[in-house]
N, C-alpha and C positions, 0 to 999 in steps of 0.2 A: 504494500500500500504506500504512495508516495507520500513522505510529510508533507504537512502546510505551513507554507510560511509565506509571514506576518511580515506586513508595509506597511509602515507611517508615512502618509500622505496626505496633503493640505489639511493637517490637524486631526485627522480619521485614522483608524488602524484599517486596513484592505489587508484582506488574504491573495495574494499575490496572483491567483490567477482570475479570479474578480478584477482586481485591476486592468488586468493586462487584456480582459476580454469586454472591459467596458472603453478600453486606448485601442479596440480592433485589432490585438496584439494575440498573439499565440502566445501561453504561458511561460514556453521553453524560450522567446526570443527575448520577452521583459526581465530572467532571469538571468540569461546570458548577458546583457548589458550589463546588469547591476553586477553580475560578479568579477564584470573584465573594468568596474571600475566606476561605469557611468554614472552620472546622481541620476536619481529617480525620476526626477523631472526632467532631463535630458532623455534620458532611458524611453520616457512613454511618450515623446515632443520627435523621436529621433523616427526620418519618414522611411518607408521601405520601400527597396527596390528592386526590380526583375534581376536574374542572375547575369544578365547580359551590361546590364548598368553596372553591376559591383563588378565587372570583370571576370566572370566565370565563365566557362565555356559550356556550350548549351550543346555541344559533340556529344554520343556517348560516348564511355571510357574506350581505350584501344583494345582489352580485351573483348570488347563488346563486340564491335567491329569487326574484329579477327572472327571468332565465333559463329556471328552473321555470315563472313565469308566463305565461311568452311560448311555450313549449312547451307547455304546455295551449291555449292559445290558439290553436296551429294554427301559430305559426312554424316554421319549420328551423330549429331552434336547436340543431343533434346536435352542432354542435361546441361551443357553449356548454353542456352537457350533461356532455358529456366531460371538456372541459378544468377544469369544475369537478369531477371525480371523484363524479358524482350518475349513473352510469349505474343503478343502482338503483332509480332514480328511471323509467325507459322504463316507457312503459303496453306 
């Protein structure tokens, strides 16, 4: 069972993911702030952005790819398929 944990905010105690779900935040991301540092108020003021904006590549990873390849090609590669979560991927 995950603990609860308690935010003092503009004079109110919030359990932390109440907060973060009333800041249209995912619990895991208002937490992640506050523990790399952010004040609170920054934390739930701070805007989110597509993986493209923060510079992440929106590729799948290279094993994926390879995988893919190899499955076109005629491998059994149902488990490499899978375990990269690309069943979407099945002709």
């Amino acid at each position: 069972m995950p603990r609860i944990r308690w935010i003092v905010f503009a004079g109110a105690e919030w359990r932390l993911s109440d907060l973060a779900r009333l800041h249209h935040l995912r619990p895991q991301t208002l937490a992640s702030r506050i523990d790399r540092g952010l004040s609170i108020e920054r934390a739930l003021t701070t805007g989110l952005c597509s993986r493209t904006a923060a510079g992440q590549s929106t590729q799948p990873a290279r094993g994926a790819i390879l995988g893919m390849q190899q499955h076109r090609l005629g491998g059994n590669n149902e488990e490499a398929i899978s375990s990269f979560g690309l069943d979407h991927l099945r002709d």
